[in-house]
Residue frames relative to the residue before (quaternion, step in Angstrom):
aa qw qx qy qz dx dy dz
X 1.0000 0.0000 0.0000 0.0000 0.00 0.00 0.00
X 0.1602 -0.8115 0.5620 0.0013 3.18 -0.68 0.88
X 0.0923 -0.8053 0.5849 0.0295 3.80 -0.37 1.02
X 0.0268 0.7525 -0.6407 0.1505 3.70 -1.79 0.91
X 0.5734 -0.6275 0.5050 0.1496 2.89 -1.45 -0.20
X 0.3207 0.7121 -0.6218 -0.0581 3.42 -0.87 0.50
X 0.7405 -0.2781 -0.0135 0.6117 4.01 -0.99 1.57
X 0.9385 -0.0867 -0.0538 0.3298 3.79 -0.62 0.18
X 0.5471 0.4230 -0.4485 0.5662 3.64 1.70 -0.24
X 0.4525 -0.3989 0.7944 0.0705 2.18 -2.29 -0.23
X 0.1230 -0.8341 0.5345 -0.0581 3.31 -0.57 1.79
X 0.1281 -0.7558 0.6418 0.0231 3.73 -0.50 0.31
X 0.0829 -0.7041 0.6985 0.0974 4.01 -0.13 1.05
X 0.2570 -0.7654 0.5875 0.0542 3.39 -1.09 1.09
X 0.6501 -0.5712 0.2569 0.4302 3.82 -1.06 0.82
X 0.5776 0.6342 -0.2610 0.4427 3.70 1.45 -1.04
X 0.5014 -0.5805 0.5135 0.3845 3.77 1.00 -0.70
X 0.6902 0.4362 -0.4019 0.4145 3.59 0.90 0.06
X 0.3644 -0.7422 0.5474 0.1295 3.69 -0.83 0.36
X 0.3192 -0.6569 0.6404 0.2375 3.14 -1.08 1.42
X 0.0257 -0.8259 0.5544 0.0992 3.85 -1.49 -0.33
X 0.2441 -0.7600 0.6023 -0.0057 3.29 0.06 1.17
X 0.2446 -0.5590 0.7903 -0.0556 3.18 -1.75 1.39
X 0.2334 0.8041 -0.5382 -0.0964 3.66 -0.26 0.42
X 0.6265 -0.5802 0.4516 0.2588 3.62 0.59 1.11
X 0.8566 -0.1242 0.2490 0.4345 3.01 -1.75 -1.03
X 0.8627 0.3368 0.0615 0.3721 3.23 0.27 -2.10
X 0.5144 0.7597 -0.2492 0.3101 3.66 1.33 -1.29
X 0.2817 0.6625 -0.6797 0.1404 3.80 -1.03 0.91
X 0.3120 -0.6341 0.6513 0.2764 3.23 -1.91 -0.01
X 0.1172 -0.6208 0.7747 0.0269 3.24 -1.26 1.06
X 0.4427 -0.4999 0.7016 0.2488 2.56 -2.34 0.53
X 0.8045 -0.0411 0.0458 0.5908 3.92 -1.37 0.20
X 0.1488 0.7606 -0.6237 -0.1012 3.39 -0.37 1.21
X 0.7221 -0.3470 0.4305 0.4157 3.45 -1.45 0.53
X 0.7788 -0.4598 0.3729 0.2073 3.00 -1.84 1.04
X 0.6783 0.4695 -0.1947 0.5307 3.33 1.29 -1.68
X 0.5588 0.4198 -0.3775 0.6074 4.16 0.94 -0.64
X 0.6277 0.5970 -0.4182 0.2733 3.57 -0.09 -0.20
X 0.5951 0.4346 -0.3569 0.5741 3.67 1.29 -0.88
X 0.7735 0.0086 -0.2891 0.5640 3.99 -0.17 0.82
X 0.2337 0.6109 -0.7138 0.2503 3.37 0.14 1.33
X 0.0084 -0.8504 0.5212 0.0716 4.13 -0.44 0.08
X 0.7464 0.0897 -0.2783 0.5979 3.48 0.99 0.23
X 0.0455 -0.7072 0.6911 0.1421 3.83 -1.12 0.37
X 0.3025 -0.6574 0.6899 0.0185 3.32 -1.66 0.91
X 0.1463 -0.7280 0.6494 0.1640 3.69 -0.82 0.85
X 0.5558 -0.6762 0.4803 0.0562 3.48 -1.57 1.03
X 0.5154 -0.5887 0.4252 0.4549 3.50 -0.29 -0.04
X 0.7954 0.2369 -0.1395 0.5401 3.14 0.90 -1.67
X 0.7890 -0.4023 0.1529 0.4385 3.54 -0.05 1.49
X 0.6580 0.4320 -0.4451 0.4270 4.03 0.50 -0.09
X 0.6323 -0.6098 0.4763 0.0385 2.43 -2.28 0.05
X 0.0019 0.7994 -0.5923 -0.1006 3.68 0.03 0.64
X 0.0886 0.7731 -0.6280 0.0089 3.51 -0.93 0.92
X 0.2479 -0.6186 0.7046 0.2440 3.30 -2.04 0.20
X 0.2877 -0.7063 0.6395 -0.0967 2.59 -1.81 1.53
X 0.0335 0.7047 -0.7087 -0.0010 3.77 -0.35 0.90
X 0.3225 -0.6043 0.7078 0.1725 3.55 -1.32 -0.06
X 0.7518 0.2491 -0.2195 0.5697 3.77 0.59 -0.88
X 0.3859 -0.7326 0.5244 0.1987 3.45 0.86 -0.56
X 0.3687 0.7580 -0.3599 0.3999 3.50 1.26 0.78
X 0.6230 0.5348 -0.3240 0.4700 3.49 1.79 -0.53
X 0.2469 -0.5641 0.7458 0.2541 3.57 -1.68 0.13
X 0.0331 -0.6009 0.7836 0.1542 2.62 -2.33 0.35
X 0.1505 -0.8557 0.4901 -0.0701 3.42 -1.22 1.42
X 0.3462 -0.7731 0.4923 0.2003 3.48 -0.57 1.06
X 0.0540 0.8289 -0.5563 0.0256 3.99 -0.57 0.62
X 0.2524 -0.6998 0.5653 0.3563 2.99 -1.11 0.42
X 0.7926 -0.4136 0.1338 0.4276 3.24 -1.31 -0.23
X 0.6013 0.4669 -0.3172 0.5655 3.61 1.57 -0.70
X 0.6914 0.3980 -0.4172 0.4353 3.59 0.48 -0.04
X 0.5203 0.4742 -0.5493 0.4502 3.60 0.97 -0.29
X 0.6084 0.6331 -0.3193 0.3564 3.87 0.38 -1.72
X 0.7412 0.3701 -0.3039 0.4704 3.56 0.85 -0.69
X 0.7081 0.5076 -0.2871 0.3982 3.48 1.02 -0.60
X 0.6314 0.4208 -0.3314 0.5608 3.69 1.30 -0.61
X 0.4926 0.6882 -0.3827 0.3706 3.72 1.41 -0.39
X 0.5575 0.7255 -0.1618 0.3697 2.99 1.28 -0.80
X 0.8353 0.3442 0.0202 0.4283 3.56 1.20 -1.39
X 0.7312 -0.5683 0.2702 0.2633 3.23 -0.94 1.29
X 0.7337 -0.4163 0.4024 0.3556 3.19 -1.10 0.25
X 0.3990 -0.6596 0.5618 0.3002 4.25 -0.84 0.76
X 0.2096 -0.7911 0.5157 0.2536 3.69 -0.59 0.86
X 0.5686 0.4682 -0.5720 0.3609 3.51 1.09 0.82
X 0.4567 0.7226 -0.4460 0.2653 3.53 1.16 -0.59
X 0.4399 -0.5934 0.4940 0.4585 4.04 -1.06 0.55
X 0.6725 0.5244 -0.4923 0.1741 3.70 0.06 0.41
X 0.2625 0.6295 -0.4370 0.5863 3.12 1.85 -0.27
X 0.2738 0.5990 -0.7044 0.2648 3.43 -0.98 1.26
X 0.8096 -0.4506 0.2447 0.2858 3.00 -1.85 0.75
X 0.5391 0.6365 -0.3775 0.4022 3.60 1.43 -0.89
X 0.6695 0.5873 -0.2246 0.3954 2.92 0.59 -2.20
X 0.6967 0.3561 -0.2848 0.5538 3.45 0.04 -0.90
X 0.5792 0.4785 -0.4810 0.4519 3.79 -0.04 -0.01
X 0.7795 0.3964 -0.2349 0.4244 3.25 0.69 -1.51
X 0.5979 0.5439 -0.4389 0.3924 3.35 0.81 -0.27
X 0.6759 0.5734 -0.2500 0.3896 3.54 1.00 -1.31
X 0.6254 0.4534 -0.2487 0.5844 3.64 1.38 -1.38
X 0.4997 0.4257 -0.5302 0.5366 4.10 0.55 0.36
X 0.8270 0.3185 -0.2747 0.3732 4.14 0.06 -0.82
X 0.2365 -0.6744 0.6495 0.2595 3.32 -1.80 0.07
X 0.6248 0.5600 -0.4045 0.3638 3.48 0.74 0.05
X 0.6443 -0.3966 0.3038 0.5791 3.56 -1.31 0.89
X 0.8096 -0.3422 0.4524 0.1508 2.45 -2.72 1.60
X 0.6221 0.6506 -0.2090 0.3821 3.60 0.67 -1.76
X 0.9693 0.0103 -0.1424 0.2004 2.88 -0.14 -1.65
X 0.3795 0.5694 -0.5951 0.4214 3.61 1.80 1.14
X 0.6075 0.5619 -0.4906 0.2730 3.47 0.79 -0.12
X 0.7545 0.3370 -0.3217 0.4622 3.64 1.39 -0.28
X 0.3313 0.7418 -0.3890 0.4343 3.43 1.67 0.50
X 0.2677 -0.7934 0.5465 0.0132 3.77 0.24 2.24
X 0.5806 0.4423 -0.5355 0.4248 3.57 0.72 0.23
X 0.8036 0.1651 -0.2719 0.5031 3.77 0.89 -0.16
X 0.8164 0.0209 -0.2202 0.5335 3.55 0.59 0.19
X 0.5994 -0.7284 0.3302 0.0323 3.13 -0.63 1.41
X 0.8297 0.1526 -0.0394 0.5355 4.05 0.29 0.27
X 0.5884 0.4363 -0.5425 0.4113 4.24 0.82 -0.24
X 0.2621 -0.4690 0.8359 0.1124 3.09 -2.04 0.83
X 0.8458 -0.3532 0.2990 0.2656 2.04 -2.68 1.05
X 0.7461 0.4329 -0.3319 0.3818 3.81 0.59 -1.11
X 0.8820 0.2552 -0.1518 0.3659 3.53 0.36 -0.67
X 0.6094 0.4573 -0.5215 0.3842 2.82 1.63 1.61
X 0.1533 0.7661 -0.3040 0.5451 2.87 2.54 1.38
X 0.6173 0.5474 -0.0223 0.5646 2.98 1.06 -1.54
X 0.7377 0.2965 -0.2711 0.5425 3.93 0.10 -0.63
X 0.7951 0.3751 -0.3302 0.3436 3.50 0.38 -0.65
X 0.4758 0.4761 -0.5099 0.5356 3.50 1.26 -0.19
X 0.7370 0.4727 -0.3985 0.2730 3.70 -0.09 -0.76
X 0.7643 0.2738 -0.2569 0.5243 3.62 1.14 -0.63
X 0.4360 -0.6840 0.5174 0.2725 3.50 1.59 1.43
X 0.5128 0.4034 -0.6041 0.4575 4.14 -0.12 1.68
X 0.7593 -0.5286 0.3686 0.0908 3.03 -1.62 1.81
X 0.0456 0.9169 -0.2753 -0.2853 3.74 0.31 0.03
X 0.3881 0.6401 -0.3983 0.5301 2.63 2.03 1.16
X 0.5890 0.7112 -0.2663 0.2765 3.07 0.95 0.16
X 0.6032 -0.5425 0.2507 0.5282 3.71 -0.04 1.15
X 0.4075 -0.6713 0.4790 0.3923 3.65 -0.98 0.38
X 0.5909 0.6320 -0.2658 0.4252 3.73 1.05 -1.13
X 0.6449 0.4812 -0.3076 0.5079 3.84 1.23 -0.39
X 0.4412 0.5911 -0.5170 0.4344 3.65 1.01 0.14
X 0.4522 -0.5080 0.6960 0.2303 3.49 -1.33 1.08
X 0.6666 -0.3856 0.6065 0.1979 2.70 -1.99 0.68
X 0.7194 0.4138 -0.1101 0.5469 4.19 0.63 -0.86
X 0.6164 0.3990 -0.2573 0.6282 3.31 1.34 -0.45
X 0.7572 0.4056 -0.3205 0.3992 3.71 0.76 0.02
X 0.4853 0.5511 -0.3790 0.5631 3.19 1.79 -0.17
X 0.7234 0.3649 -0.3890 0.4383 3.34 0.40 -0.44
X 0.6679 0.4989 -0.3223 0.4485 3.58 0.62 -0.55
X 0.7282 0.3788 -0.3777 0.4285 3.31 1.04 -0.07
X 0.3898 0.6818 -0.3010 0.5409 3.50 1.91 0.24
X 0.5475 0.6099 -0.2481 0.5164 3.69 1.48 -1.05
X 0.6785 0.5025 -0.2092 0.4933 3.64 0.88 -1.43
X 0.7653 0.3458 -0.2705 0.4707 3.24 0.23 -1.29
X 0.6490 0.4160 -0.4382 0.4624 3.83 0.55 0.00
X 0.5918 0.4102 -0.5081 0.4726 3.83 0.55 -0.73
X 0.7385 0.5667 -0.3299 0.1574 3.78 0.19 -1.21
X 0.3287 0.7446 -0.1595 0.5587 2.57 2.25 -0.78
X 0.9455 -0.0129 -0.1319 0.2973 2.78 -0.58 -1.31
X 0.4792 0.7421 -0.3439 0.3183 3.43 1.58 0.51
X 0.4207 0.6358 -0.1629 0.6263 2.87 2.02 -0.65
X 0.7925 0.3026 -0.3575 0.3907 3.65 0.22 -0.40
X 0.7115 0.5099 -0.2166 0.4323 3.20 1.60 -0.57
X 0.5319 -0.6995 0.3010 0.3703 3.22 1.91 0.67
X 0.6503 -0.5810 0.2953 0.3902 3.29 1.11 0.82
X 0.7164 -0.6012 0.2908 0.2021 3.64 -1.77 0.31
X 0.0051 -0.8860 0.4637 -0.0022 3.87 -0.09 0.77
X 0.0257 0.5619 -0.8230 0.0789 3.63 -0.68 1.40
X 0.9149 -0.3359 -0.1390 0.1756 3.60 -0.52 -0.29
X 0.7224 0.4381 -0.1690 0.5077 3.72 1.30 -0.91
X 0.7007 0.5703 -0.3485 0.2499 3.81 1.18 -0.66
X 0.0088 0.7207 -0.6880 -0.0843 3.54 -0.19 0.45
X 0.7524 -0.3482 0.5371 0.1551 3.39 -2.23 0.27
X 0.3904 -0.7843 0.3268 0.3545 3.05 -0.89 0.88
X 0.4086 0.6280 -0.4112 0.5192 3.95 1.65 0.77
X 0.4762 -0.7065 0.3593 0.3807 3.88 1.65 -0.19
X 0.4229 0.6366 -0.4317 0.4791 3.38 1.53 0.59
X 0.5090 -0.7023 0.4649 0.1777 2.89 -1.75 0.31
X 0.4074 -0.5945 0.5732 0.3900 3.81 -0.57 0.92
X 0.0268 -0.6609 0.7452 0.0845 3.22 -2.05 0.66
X 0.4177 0.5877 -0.6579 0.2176 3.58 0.15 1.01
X 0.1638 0.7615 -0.5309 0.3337 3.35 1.39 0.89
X 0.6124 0.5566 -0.2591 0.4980 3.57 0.85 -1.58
X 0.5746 0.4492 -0.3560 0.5843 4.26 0.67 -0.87
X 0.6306 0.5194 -0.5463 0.1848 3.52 -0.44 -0.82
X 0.1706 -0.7730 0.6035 0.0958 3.55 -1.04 1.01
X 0.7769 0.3094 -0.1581 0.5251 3.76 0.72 -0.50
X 0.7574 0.4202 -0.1380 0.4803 3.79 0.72 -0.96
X 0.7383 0.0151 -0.2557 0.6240 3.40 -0.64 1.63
X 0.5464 0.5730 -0.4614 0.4003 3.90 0.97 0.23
X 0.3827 0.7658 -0.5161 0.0285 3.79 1.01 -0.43
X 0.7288 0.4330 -0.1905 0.4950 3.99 -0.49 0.37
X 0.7584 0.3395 -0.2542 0.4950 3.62 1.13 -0.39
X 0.7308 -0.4121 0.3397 0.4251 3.47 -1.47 0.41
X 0.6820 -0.5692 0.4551 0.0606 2.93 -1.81 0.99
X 0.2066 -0.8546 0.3926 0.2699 3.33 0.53 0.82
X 0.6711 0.5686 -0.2415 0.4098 3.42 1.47 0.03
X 0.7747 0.1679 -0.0170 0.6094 3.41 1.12 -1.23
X 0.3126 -0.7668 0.3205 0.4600 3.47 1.43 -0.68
X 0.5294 0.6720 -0.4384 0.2756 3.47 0.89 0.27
X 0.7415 -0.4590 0.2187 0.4379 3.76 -1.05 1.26
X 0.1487 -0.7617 0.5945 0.2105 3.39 -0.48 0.46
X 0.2795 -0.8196 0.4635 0.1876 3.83 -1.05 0.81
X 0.3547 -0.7276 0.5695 0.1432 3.43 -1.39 0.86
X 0.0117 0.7606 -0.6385 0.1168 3.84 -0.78 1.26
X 0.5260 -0.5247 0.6685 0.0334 3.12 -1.90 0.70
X 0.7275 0.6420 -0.2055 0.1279 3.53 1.32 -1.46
X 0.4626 0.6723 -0.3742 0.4404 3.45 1.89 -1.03
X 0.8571 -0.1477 0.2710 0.4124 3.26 -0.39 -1.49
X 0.5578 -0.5371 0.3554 0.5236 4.13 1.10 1.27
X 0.6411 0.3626 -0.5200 0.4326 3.97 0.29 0.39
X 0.6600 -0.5578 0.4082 0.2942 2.65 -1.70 -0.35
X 0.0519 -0.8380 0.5412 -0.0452 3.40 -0.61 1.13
X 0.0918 -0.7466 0.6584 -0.0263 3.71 -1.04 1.44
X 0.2821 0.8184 -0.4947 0.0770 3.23 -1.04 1.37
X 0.5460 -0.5793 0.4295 0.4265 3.68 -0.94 0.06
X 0.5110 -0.4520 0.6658 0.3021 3.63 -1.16 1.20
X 0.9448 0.2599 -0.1499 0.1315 2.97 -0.36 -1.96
X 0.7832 0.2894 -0.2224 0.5033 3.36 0.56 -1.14
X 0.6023 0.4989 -0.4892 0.3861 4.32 1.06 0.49
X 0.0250 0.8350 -0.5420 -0.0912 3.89 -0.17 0.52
């Protein structure tokens, strides 16, 4: 069995050629033999050859798990956007993608049919850093304003990834730890406090795209 990645699943190439694939949402992992206490939101178990246990555990229960074959995976990852860590994700690309849309900056940036893998937080996170509105038409991004914004991404992902990802409350690692690039966040969960940049109130909306969105009035245009 061979396990990976593709922008937010979790692939598992099985001996048969088909491919398990885990969506785990918010809360979702696979453990091997989990602990008595992981067990009360375990929801699938998998028996092993050699006598363990591979289960999935969701707490919110918000993940899927799908069987595919190999043409039905190909169509489903066919489906999704470019990886914004991959070396093609370049400044262009991301222009061109942005100069194709009118809808908010934001939400093609979390649109997996063209870029593949940002959440809601760390596309909070990218726009505060390249100080752009994320209500703001996507097609009005400069060229120079997308290089930098696509600099923004590749550093949060970066550096979210080393810090084992984000914890407010249920996500742990796939070692059962908690991410702390919670402690980095400059714009997300900050709604109502000072601007770590200019110092002005930073604002919390619903209005871009039904998530949450934290941003500077002042210093994002």
């Amino acid at each position: 069995m061979r396990a990976w990645r593709r922008a937010k699943l979790v692939v598992l190439d099985l001996s048969s050629g088909d491919r398990l694939v885990i969506q785990p949402r918010f809360t979702g992992a696979m453990l091997i033999d989990a602990s008595d206490d992981e067990r009360r939101y375990v929801t699938v178990t998998f028996a092993l050859d050699d006598g363990r246990e591979l289960q999935y555990r969701d707490i919110r229960r918000l993940g899927t798990l799908s069987l595919m074959t190999p043409k039905r995976f190909e169509a489903y990852v066919g489906a999704l956007g470019i990886e914004p860590l991959d070396s093609a994700f370049t400044s262009n690309h991301l222009s061109q993608l942005l100069a194709r849309s009118r809808q908010a900056v934001k939400k093609v940036l979390m649109d997996q049919r063209l870029v593949a893998g940002i959440g809601n937080i760390y596309a909070n996170e990218a726009l505060w850093r390249a100080g752009i509105d994320p209500s703001r038409e996507a097609k009005g991004v400069s060229p120079t304003e997308a290089g930098t914004l696509r600099e923004a991404i590749v550093d949060v992902l970066t550096e979210a990834i080393a810090a084992r990802g984000t914890s407010f409350r249920d996500y742990r690692d796939a070692k059962g730890e908690r991410g702390s690039f919670a402690a980095q966040l400059a714009a997300y969960g900050r709604g109502g406090r000072p601007c770590g940049r200019c110092g002005a109130r930073l604002v919390e909306t619903h209005a871009v795209d039904g998530r949450t969105t934290v941003f500077c009035a002042y210093c994002q245009r």
